[in-house]
C-alpha positions as CSV (number, residue, x, y, z in Angstrom):
1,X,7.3,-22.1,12.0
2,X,8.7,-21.5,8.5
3,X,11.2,-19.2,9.4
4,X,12.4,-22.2,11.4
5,X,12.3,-24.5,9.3
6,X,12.8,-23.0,5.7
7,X,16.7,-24.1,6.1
8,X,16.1,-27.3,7.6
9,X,16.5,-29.1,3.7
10,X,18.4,-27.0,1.3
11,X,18.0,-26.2,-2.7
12,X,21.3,-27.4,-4.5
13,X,22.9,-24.5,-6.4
14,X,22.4,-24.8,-9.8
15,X,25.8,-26.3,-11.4
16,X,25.7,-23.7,-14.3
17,X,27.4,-20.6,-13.5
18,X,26.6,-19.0,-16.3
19,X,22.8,-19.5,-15.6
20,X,20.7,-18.3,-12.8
21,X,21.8,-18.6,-9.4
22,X,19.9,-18.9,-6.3
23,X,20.3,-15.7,-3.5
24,X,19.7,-18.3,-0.6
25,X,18.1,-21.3,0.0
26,X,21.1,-23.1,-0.7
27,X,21.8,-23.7,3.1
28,X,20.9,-27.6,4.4
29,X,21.3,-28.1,8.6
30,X,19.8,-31.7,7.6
31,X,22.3,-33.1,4.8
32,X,18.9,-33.4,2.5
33,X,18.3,-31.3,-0.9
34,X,15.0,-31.3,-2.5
35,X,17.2,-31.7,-6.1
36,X,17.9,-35.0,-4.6
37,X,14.2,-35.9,-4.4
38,X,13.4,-36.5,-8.6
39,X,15.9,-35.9,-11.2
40,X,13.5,-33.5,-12.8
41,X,13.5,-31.1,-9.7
42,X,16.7,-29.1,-11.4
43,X,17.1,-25.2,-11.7
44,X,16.0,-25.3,-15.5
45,X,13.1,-27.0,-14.6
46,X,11.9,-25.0,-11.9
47,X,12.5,-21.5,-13.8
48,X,9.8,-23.0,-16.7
49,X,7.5,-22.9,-14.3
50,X,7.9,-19.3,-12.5
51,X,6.6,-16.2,-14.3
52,X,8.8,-14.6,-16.6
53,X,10.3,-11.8,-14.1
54,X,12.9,-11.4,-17.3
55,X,10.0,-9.6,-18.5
56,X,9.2,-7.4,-15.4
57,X,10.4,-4.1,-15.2
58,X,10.9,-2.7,-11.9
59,X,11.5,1.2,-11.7
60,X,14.9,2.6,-11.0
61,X,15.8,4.2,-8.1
62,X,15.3,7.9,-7.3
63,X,16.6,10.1,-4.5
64,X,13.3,12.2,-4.6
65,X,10.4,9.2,-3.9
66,X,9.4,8.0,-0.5
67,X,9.9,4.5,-0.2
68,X,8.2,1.9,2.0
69,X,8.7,-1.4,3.2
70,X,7.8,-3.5,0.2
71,X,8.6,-1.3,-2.9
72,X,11.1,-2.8,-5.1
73,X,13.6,-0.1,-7.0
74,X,16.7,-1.4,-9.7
75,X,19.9,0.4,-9.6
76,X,23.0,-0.5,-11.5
77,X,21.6,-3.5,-12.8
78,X,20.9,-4.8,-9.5
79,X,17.2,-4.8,-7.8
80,X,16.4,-4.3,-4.1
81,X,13.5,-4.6,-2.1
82,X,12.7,-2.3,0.5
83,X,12.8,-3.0,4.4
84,X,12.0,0.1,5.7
85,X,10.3,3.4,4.8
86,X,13.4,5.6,3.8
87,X,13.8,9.5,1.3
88,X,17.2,9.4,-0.6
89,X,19.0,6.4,1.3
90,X,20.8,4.7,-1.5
91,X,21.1,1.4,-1.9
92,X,22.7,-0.8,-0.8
93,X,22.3,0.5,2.5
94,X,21.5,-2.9,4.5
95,X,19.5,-0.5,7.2
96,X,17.0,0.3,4.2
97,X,17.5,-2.2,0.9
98,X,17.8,-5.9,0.5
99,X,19.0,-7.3,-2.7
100,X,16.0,-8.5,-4.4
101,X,16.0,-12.1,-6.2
102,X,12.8,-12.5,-8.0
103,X,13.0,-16.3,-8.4
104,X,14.6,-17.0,-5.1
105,X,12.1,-15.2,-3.9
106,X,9.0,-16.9,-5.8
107,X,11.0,-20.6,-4.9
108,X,11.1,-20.0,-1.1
109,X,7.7,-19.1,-1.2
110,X,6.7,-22.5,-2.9
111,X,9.3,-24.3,-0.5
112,X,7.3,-22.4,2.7
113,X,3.6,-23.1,1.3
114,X,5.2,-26.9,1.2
115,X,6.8,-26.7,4.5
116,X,3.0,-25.8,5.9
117,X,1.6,-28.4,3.9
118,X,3.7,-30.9,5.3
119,X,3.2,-29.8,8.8
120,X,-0.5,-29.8,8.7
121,X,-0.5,-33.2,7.4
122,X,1.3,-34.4,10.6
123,X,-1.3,-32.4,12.9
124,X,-4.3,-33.7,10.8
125,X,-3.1,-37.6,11.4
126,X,-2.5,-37.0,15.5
127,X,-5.9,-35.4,15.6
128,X,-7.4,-38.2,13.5
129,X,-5.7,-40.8,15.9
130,X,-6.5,-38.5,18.8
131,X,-2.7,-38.2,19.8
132,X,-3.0,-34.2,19.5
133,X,-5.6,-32.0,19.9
134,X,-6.5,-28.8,18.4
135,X,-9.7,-26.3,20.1
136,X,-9.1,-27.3,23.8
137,X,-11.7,-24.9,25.3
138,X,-14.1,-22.1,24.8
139,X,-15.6,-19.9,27.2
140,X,-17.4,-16.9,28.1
141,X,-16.6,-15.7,31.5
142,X,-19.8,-15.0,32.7
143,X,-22.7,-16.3,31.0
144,X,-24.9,-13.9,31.7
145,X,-25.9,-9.9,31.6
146,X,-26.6,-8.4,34.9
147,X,-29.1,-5.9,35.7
148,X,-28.6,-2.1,35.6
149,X,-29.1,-1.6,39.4
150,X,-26.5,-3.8,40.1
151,X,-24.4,-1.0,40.3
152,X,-20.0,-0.9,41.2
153,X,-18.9,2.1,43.5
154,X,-16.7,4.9,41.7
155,X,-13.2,4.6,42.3
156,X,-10.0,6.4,41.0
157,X,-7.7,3.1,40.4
158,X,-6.9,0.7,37.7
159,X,-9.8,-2.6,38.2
160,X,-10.0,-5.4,36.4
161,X,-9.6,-9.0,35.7
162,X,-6.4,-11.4,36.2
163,X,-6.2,-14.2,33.9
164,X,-3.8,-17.0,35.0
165,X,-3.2,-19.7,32.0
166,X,-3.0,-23.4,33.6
167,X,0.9,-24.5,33.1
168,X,0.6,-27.0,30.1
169,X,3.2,-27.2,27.7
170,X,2.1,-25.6,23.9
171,X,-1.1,-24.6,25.5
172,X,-2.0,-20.8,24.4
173,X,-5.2,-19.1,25.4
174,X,-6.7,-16.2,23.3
175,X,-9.0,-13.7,24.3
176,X,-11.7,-13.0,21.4
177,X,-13.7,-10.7,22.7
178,X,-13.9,-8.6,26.1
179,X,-17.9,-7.1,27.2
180,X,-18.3,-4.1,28.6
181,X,-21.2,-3.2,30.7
182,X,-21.4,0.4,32.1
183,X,-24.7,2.3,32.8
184,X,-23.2,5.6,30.4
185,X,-22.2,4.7,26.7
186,X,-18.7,6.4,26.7
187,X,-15.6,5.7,25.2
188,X,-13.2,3.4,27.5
189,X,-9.6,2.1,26.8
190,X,-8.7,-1.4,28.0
191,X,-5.1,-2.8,28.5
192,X,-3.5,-5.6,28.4
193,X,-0.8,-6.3,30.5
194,X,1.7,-9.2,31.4
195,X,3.0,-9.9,35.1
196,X,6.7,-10.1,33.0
197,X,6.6,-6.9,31.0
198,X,6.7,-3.5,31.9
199,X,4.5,-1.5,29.0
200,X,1.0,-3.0,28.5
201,X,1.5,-5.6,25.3
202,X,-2.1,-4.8,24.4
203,X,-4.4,-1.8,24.8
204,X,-8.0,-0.9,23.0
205,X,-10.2,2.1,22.8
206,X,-13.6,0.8,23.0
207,X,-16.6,2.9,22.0
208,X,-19.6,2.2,24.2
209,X,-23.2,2.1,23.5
210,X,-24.6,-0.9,24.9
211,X,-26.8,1.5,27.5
212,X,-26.8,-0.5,30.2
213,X,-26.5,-3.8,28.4
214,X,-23.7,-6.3,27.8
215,X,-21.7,-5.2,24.7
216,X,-18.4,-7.3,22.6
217,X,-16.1,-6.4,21.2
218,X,-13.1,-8.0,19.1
219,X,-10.1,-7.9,20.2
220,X,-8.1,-11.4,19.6
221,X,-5.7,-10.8,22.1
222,X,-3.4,-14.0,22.8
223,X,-2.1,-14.8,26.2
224,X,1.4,-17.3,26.0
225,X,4.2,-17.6,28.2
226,X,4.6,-17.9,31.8
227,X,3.0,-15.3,34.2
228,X,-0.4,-13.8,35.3
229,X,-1.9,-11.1,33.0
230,X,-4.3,-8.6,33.8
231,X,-7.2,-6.9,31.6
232,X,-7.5,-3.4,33.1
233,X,-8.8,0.0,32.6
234,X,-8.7,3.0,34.6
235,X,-11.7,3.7,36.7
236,X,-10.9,7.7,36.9
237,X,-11.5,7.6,33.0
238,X,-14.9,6.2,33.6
239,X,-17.9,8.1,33.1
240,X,-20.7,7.0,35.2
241,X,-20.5,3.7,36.8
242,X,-19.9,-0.2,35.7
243,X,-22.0,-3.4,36.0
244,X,-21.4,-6.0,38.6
245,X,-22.0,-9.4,36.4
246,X,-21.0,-11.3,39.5
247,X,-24.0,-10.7,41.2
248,X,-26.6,-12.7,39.3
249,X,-24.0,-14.9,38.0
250,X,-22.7,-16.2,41.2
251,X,-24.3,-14.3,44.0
252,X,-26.8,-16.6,46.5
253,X,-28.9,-14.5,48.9
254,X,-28.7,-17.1,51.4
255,X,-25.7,-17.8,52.0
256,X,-23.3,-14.4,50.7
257,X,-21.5,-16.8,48.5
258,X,-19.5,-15.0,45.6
259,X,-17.7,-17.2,43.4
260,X,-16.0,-16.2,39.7
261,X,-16.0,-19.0,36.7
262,X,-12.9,-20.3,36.1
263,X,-12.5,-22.8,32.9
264,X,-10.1,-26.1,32.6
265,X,-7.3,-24.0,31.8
266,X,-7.3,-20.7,33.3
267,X,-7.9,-19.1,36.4
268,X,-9.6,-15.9,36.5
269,X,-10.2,-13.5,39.4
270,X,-10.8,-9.8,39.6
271,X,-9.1,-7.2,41.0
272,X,-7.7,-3.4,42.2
273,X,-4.2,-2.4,41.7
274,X,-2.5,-0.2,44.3
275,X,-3.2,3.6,44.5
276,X,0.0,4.3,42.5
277,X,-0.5,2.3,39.8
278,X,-1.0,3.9,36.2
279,X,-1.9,2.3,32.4
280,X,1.9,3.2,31.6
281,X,3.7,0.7,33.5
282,X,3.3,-2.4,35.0
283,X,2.8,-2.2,38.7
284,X,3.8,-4.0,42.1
285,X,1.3,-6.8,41.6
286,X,1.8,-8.3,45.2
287,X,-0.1,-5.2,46.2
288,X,-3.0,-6.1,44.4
289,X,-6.7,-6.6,46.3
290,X,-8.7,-9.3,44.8
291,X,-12.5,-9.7,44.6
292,X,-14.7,-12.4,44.1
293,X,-18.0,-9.5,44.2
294,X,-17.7,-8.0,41.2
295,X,-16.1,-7.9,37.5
296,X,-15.9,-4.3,37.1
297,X,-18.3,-4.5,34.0
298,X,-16.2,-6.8,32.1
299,X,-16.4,-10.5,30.4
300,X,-14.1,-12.3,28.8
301,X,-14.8,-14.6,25.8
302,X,-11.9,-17.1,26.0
303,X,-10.3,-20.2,24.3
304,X,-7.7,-22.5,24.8
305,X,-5.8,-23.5,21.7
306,X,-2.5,-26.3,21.2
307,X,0.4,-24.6,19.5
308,X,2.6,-27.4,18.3
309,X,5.5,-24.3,17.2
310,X,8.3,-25.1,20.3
311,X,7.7,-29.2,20.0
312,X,8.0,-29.5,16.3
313,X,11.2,-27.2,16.2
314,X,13.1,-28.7,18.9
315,X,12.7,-32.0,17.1
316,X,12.8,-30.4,13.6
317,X,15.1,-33.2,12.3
318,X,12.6,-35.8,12.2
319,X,10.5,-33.6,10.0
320,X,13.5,-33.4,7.4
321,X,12.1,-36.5,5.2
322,X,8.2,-35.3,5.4
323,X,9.2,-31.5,4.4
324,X,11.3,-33.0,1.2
325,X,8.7,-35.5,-0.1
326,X,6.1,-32.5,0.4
327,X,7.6,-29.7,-1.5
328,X,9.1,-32.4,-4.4
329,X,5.5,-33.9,-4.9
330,X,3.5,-30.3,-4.9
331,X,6.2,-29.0,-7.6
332,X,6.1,-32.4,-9.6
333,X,2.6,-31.9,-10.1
334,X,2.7,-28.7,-10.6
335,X,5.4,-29.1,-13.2
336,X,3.0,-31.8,-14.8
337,X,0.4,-29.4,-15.3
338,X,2.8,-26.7,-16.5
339,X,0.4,-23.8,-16.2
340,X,3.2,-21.1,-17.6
341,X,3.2,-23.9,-21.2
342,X,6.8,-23.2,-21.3
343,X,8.6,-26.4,-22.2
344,X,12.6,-27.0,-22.0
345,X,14.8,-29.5,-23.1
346,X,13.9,-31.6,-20.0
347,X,10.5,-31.8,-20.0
348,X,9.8,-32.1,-23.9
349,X,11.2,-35.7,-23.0
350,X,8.4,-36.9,-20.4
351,X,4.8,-36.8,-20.4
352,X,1.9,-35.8,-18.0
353,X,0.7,-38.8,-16.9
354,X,4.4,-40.8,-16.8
355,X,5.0,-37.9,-14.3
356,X,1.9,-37.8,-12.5
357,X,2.5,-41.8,-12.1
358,X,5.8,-40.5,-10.5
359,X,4.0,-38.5,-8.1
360,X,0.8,-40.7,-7.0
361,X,1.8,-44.0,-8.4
362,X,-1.5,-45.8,-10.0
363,X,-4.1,-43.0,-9.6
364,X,-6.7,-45.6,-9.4
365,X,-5.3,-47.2,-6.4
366,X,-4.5,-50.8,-7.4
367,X,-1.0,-50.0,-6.9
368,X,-0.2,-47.0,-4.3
369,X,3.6,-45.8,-5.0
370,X,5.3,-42.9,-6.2
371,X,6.5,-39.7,-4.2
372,X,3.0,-39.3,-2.7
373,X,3.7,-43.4,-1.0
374,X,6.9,-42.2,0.2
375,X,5.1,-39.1,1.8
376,X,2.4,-41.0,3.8
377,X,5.4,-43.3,5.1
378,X,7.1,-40.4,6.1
379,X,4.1,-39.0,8.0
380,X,3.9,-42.6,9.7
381,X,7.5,-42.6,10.7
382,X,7.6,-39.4,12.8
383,X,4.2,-39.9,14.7
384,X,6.4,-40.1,17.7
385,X,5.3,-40.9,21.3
386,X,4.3,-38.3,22.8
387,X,3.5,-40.2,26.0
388,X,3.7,-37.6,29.2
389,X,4.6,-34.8,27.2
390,X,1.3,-33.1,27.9
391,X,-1.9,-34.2,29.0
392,X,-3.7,-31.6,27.0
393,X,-2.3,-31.0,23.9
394,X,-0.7,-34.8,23.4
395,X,-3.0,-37.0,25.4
396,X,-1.8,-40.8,25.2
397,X,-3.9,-43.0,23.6
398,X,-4.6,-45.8,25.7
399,X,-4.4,-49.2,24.3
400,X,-3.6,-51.2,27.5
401,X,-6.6,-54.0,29.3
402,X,-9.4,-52.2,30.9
403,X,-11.4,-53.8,33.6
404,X,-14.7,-53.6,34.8
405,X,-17.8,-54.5,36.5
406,X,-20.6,-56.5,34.1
């Protein structure tokens, strides 16, 4: 989400060209600068209230020392920061060093903390106005332990469960936690694997010592995107046998009837891939065999979650106002409160509470205005209709006649 929108509204180079000059940041894809939000938002300004990185040294560079991603070095009066680990690659080399800006790089991260603020402000008021929603679902799989005697036959191929999300647009689903229930505490490796990818995108050693009893473990494994996936391990690895949790879950003596839990927005079966199939590689899937009779001693411990990411940056120009007005009023207060005590030629001219007034208008409320006004408007503005988007992340909120029965 930041990197998407960090260029959206733009810093304006400061007009000095003698004084210090901004690495990036200077790039605006809306027309809008954050300058352009309060006169007192200018270069000098801002540096008064950054630390004094004049006053930092940073080491020099040496052929000899390993360096890793992160470590800052100065050579020929230029500093770089470090984007790989690399022995004896001088910089510049883009594949190992990028030039390193220290108050470019404190600004963007004040313009990114903004950018978030501004962002969550817009979630908090759909919630509020239940236009958006955030925790959908959350489930375990199966509900229950099941009894040690209700024992899986060995086997020699990969078992598991498929997990199909429900097609809703910015709906993601995380896995938490994954049980295991085996009758020998052993060490077992579970995978995660997508229908679309060829290597597993997930994979966990897990060290079991439940004894015969239903054991978690966290694993926060998220599940986006189109497709089926499929939480596996290898039965030949297994030592002993697993657990069937289907049988007192969903098991009726009277009838046969199997049947596996299946939430509002996932589908969840389990399965046996094909004789051939290995944790190394994704496998022909349409020779799977699914079961409704057992789960292979694993549970899942899901939830369904909104992710707002793809909506708010395909429309990222309506967020150009809300993002300015954000970052200008958290750096007007903070330049209020000037916790660095550094005053310049600006700022020995206005006062704390003239510009607090700027920011939040009367602070007792008989007269809302100022930047912090302008923000809430801005919020208002872009609370767009979201009307058939999605049903479960941006349900409409019905206002129409209702009828009924008295």
């Amino acid at each position: 989400m930041k990197s998407g929108l960090i260029g959206l509204v733009g810093w304006r180079q400061n007009y000095d060209p003698s004084g210090v000059q901004l690495s990036a940041l200077t790039t605006s894809s809306s027309g809008l600068y954050f300058n352009g939000e309060h006169p007192l938002l200018n270069i000098e300004n801002l540096l008064s209230l950054a630390p004094e990185f004049d006053k930092i040294t940073i080491p020099a560079w040496n052929s000899g020392t390993a360096y890793v991603a992160g470590n800052l070095v100065s050579l020929s009066g230029t500093n770089y920061r470090a984007i790989a680990a690399s022995t004896n690659q001088t910089p510049p080399n883009a594949t190992y060093w990028e030039v390193y800006d220290a108050f470019t790089e404190w600004l963007k991260e004040k313009t990114e903390a903004g950018i978030v603020r501004a962002i969550t402000a817009w979630l908090n008021k759909k919630v509020v106005r239940q236009t958006g929603n955030s925790l959908l679902e959350r489930k375990i799989l199966f509900d229950n332990a099941s009894r040690i005697a209700e024992l899986d036959s060995a086997g020699a191929s990969l078992v598991g469960i498929e997990v199909i999300p429900r097609r809703r647009r910015g709906l993601q689903l995380n896995i938490e936690r994954i049980g295991l229930q085996f009758d020998t505490n052993q060490t077992i490796t579970v995978y995660l694997f997508h229908s679309q990818d060829a290597a597993p995108e997930q994979s966990q050693a897990i060290a079991y010592a439940g004894g015969g009893g239903l054991q978690w473990e966290t694993v926060n494994w998220a599940l986006s995107g189109e497709g089926a996936y499929y939480i596996v391990y290898d039965q030949a690895a297994l030592a002993g046998q697993s657990i069937n949790g289907v049988y007192d879950y969903g098991f009726a003596n009277w009838d046969n009837i199997h049947y596996y839990p299946s939430g509002r927005y996932f589908q969840a079966v389990g399965f046996e891939a094909p004789a051939a199939a290995s944790v190394s590689a994704m496998w022909d899937i349409s020779g799977n065999a699914y079961t409704l009779a057992t789960n292979y001693g694993l549970n899942l411990d899901i939830n369904a979650q909104c992710d707002y990411t793809a909506l708010i940056l395909e429309q990222k120009n309506l967020f150009a106002d809300l993002i300015a007005k954000q970052v200008a009023a958290d750096l007007l207060r903070e330049l209020a409160f000037n916790p660095t005590a550094r005053i310049n030629r600006h700022e020995a001219n206005i006062d704390r509470e003239s510009l607090l007034y700027e920011v939040d208008g009367d602070s007792r409320g008989y007269r809302p205005g100022g930047i912090r006004k302008q923000l809430e408007d801005a919020i208002e503005a872009i609370q767009l209709d979201a009307t058939g988007l999605d049903s479960a992340c941006l349900p409409c909120r019905r206002r129409a006649v209702r009828y009924t029965s008295v």
